[in-house]
N, C-alpha and C positions, 0 to 999 in steps of 0.2 A: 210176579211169578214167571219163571220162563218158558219154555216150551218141555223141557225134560220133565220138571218141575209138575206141571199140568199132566201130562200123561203119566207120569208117575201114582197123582193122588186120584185122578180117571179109573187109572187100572184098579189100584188100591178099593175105591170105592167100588166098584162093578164086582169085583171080588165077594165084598161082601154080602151081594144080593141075594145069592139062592138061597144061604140060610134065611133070613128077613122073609121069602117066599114061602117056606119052608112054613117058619114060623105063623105067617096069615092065615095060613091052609090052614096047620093043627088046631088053630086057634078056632075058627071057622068051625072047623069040624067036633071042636068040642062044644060049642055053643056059649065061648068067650067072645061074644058078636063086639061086646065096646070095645076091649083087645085087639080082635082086627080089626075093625073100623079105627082104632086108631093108628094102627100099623099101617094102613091101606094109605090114610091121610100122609104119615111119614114116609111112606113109599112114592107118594103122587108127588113130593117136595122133590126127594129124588132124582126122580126122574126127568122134573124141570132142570134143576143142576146138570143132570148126564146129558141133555138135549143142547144146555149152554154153552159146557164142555165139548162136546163133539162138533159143533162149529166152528168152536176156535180151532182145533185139532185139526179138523178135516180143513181148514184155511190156511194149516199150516202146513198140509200135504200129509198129517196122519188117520190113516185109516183104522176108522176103529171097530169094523161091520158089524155097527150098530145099524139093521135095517129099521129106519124110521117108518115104512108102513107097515112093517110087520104089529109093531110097537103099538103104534097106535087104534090097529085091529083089534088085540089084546085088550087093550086099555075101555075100547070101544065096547067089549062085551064083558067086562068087568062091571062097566059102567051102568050095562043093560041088566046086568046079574043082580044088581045092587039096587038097580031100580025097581024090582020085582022082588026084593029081598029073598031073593034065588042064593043062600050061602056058600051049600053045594055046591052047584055049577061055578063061583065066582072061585071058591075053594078050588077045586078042580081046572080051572083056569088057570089059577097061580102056581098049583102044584106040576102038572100037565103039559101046559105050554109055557107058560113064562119062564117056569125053573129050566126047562130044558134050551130057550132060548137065549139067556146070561150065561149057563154054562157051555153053550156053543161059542160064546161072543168070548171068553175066558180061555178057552182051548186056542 
């Protein structure tokens, strides 16, 4: 894959995030908890990917401002949400700040 190649299916994939966000919330919030939790698990694979991607990328002098501590903040109290089977706030999280975070990274 070449370097177009990579940013191309990068963009393409990041693209798709806010609805998949979107989608965890409502799910969340209707009390479809194995629904998001399995979306959450598909999101967490993701996100491995967009972390591998943006290495190479940014190695290859493309900036993707994708802010990795922002990221992992997020991730961090997702985490914290989840361990307290806190829905809500994990919902609210995705919706909140993460949605508005990929569609910053998108614009």
């Amino acid at each position: 894959m070449d370097k177009l190649e990579i940013v191309d299916e990068y963009y393409k994939y990041v693209a798709k995030i806010p609805a998949g966000l979107q989608y965890i919330a409502d799910n969340l919030r209707a009390d479809n908890v194995p629904i998001a939790l399995n979306e959450i698990l598909n999101f967490s694979e993701g996100i491995t990917w967009i972390k591998q991607m943006e290495e190479i990328l940014t190695d290859q002098g493309v900036n993707t401002n994708l802010n990795k501590q922002q990221l992992e903040e997020y991730l961090n109290l997702i985490n914290e949400g989840l361990e307290k089977q806190d829905f809500v706030l994990v919902a609210d999280i995705f919706e909140y700040e993460m949605l508005t975070y990929f569609e910053q990274i998108i614009a």
